[in-house]
C-alpha positions in Angstrom: -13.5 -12.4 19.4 -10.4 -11.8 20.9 -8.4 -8.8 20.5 -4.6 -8.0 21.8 -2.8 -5.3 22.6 1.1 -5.4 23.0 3.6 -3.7 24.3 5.7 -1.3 21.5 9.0 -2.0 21.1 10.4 0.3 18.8 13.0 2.4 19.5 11.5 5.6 21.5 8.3 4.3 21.0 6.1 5.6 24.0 2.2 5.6 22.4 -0.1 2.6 23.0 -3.1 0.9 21.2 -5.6 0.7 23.7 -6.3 3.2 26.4 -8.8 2.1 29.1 -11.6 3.9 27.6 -11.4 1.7 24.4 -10.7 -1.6 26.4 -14.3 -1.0 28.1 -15.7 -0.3 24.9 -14.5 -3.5 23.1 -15.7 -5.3 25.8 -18.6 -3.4 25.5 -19.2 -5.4 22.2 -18.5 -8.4 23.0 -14.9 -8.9 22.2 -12.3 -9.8 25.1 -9.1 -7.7 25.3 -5.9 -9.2 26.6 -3.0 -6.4 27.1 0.3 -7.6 27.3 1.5 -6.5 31.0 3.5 -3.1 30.7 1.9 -2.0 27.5 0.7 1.3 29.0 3.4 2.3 31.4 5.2 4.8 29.1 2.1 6.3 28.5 1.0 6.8 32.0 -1.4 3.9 32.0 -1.1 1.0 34.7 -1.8 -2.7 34.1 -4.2 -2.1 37.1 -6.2 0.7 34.9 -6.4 -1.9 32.0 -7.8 -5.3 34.2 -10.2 -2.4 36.0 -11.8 -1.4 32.2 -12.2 -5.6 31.7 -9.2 -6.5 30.1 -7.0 -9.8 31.2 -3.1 -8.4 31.5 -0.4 -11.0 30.8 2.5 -11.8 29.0 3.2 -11.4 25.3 2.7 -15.1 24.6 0.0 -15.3 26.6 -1.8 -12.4 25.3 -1.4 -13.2 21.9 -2.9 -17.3 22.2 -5.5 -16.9 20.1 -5.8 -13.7 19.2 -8.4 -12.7 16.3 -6.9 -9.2 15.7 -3.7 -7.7 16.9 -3.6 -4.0 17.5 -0.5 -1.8 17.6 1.1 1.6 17.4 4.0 0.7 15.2 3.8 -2.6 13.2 5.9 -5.5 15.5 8.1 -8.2 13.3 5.9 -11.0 11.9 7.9 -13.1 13.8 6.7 -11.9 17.3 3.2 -12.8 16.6 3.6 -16.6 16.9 0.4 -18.3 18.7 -2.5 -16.1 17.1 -5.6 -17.4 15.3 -5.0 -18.4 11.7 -5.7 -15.0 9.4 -5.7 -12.9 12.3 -6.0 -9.0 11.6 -3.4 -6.6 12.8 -4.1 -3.1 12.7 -1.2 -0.8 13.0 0.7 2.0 11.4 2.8 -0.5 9.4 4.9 2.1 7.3 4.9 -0.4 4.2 6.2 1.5 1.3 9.3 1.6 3.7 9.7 -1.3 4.9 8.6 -4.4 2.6 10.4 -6.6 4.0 8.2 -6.5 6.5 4.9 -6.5 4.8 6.3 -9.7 3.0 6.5 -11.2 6.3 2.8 -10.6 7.5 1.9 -12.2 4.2 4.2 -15.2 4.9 2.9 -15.7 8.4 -1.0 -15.6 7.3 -1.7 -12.4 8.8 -4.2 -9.9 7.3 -2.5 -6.3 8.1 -4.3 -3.3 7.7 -2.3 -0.3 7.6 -4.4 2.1 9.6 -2.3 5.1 7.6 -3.6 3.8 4.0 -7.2 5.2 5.6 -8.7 7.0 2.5 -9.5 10.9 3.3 -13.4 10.9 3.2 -16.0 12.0 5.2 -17.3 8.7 7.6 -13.2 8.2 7.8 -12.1 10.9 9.8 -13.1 9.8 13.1 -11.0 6.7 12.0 -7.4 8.9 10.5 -4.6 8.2 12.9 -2.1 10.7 10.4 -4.6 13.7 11.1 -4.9 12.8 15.0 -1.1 12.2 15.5 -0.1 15.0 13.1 -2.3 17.9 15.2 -0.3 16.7 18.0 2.9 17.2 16.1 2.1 20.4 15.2 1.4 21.6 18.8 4.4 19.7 19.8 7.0 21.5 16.7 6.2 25.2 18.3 6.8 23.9 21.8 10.2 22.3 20.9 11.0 25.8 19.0 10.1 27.8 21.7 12.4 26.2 24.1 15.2 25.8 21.4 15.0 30.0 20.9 16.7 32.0 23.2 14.0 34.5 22.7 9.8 35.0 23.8 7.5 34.4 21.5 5.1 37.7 22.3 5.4 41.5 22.3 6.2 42.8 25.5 6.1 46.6 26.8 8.1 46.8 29.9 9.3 49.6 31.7 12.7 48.2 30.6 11.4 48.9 26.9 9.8 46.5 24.3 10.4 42.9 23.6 9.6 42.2 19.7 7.3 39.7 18.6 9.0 36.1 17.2 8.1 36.1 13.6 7.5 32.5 12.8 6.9 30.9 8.9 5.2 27.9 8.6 5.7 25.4 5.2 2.9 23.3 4.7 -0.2 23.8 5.3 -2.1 20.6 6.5 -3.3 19.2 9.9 0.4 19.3 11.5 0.7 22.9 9.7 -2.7 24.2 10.9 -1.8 23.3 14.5 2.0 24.8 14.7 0.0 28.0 12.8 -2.7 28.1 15.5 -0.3 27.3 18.5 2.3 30.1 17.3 -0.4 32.7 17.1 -1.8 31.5 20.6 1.6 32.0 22.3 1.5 35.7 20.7 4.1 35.3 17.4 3.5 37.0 14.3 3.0 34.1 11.8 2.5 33.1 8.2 2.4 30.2 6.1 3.1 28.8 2.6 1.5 25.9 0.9 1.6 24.6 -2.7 -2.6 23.9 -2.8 -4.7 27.0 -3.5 -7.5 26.4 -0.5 -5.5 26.7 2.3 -4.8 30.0 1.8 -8.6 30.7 3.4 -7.6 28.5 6.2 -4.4 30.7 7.4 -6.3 33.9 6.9 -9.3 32.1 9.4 -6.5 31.7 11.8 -5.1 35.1 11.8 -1.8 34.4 9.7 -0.3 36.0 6.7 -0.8 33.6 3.6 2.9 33.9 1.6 2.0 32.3 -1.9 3.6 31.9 -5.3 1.3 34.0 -7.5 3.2 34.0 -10.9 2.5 30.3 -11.5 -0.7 27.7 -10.9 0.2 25.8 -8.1 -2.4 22.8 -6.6 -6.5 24.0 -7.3 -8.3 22.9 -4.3 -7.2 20.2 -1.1 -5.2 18.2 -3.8 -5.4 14.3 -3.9 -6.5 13.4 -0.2 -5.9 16.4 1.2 -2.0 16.1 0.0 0.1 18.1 -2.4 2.2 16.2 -4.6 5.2 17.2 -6.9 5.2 20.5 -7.9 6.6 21.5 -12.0 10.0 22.8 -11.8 8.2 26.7 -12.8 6.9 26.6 -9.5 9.1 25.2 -7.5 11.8 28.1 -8.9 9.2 30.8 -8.3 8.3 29.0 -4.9 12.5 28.9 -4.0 12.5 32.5 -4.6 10.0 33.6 -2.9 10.6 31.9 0.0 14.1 33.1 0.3 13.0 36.6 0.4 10.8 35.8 3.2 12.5 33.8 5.2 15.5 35.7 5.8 13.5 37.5 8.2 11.9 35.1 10.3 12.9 34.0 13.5 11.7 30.6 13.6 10.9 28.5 10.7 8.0 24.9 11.0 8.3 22.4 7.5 5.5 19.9 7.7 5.3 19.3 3.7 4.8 15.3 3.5 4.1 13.6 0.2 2.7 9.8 1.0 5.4 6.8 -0.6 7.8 9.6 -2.0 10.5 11.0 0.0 9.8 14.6 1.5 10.7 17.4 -0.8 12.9 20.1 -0.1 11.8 23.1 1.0 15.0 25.0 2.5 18.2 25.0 0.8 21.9 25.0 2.6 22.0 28.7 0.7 18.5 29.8 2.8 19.5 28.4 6.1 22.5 30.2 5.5 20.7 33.5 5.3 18.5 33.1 8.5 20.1 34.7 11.5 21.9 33.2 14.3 19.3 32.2 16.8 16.7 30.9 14.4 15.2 27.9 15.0 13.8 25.6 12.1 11.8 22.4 12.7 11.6 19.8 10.6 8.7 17.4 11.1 9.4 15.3 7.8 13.0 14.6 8.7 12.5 10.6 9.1 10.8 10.8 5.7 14.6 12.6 3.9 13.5 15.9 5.8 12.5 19.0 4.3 15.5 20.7 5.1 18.7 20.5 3.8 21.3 19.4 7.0 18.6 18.2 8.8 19.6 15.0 10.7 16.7 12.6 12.3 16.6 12.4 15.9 19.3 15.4 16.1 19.3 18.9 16.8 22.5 20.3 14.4 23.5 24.1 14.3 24.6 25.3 11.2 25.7 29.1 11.5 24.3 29.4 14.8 20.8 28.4 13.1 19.3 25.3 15.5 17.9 22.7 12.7 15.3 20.3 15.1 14.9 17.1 14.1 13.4 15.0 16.1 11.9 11.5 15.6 7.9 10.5 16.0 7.1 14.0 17.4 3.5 12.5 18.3 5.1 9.8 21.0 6.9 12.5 23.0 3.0 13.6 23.8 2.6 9.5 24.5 -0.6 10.4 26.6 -2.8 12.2 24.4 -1.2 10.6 21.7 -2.4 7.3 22.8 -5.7 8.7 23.7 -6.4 9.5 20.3 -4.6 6.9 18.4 -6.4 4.1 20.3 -10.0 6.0 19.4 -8.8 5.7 16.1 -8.5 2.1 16.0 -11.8 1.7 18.3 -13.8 4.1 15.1 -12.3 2.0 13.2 -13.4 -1.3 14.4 -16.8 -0.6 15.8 -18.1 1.0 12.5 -17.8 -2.2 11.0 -18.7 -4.5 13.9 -21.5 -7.0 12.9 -23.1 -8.1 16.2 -24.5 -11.3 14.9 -20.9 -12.6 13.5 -19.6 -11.3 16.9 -16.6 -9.5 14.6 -16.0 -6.7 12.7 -16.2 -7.1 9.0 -15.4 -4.7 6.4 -16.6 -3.4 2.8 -14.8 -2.7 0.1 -13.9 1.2 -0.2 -12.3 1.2 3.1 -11.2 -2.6 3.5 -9.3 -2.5 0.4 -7.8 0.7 1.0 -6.2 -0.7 3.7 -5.6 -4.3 3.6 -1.8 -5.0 2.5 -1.9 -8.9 3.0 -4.6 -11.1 2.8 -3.9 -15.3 2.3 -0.9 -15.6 1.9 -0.3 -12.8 -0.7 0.3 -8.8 -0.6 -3.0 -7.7 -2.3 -2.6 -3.8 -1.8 -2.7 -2.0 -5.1 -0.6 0.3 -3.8 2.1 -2.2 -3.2 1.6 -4.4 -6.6 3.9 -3.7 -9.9 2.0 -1.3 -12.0 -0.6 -3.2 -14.7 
């Protein structure tokens, strides 16, 4: 069994598939691992680290001859996979609700792709979840990029030059990404709360030491929601959610949207009106800006200033952390593999809950439920 690793080429694209740890542990089953030669570099890994853990590092062509599965970070054009193994796997955040044109092509060529980001939210998946790994990172990564946009310290200060106030920073959306920014906030010594549309997170901000801001006139989400996202709120709620966000977040210094809602673009959290009303020096970061952005005037891969409020938007906020990020994507993909490895086949091979959850093209054909016409 041979598996490949290639070099990203997207655009800003610094994260990698394999890591030297996982590299020794594929070979540790069995399997050979070819990198192709500069995979790592971005992410402060050598070709010499790779061919150390018992991989072979060569060029794309030459890594690819053959290959039984294909992993990546970002999904790579069908058409740059020429020379592997007939209905080889690739593995790979392959982003296919926007970009089908693309899936089509894995099905053309014969490739099975498995979008690693179709991983259902249960228990024996976590360890597998590349969304929750990359999005904790984000969430670190949001408060850093606020902290050095605002002109201001984060924590109370007593000098003998008199006291420095306390940033007050809101956080919108409460999941992984939210939890993180909440937790990293309150570590650099802001004063921070959080809003989200499903009821049980409002435990998890207390357990962290924030101030929960919720809509109480009207039933929002019970529980996580479906897999652990929220998902269109009734116009009742999002009025009574509009308001009552706009009375609190008029006095916050720095504002963190996280709210994602999986094939739908993000929804809007923070009107022109509420931007407006913030004070100049705010800071607002919008992690779901290359999914439409949660912020109105947010631009992807831009940081705009709209009344002397800074509106960050920048692009795959998990790659500009490419080392950790790497390390935790390519364990990911290693989880992943190695739960379903069957030593006697010499491959990994996988049942039905999770294989079909993530399985987009299969002989020929997209076979993803998710991607079909509704029945």
């Amino acid at each position: 069994m041979k598996i490949a690793v290639l070099r990203e080429t997207a655009e800003g694209e610094r994260r990698v598939a394999a890591t030297p740890e996982t590299v020794k542990k594929f070979v540790g089953l069995g399997a050979s691992v070819a990198v192709e030669s500069g995979a790592g570099l971005t992410a402060s890994i050598a070709d010499a680290d790779y061919a150390a853990a018992g991989a072979s590092v060569a060029d794309r062509a030459a890594t690819l001859a053959g290959a039984e599965i294909v992993l990546g970070v970002q999904g790579p054009a069908a058409d740059t996979l020429s020379g592997v193994a007939p209905g080889a796997w690739l593995a790979a955040a392959l982003n296919p609700f926007a970009d089908r044109a693309r899936i089509e092509g894995y099905a053309a060529a014969g490739l099975e792709a498995l979008a690693m980001e179709f991983m259902p939210r249960i228990t024996r998946a976590q360890s597998m979840d590349i969304l929750s790994s990359q999005s904790n990172l984000a969430g670190y990564k949001a408060v850093l990029d606020a902290a050095s946009v605002y002109g201001r310290a984060f924590p109370m200060m007593m000098t003998a030059a008199g006291t420095v106030s306390a940033a007050r920073v809101f956080v919108m959306g409460v999941g992984v990404a939210g939890l993180q920014a909440i937790a990293t906030a309150r570590r650099l010594g802001a004063q921070v709360s959080a809003t989200d549309v499903r009821s049980a997170t409002k435990e998890q901000i207390l357990s962290l030491g924030a101030k929960p801001v919720f809509v109480e006139s009207v039933a929002g989400i019970e529980g996580e929601g479906s897999g652990g996202y929220a998902g269109e709120m009734s116009p009742e709620y999002q009025a009574a959610q509009a308001e009552l966000v706009s009375s609190h977040i008029a006095k916050q210094d720095i504002v963190i949207t996280t709210a994602l809602i999986p094939g739908r673009p993000a929804p809007r959290l923070i009107s022109a009106a509420q931007v407006a009303s913030m004070r100049p020096g705010s800071v607002i970061v919008d992690l779901a800006v290359e999914s439409g952005g949660n912020v109105e005037g947010a631009v992807a891969g831009e940081t705009v200033v709209v009344n002397g409020v800074s509106i960050v938007g920048h692009r795959n906020v998990a790659s500009r952390l490419a080392a950790d990020a790497s390390a935790l994507f390519s364990r990911n993909l290693f989880n992943f593999l190695s739960a379903f490895w069957d030593k006697e086949a010499g491959k990994p091979v996988l049942d039905a809950e999770i294989g079909d959850a993530i399985r987009l093209t299969q002989g020929g054909k997209i076979v993803n439920a998710r991607l079909l016409p509704a029945a």
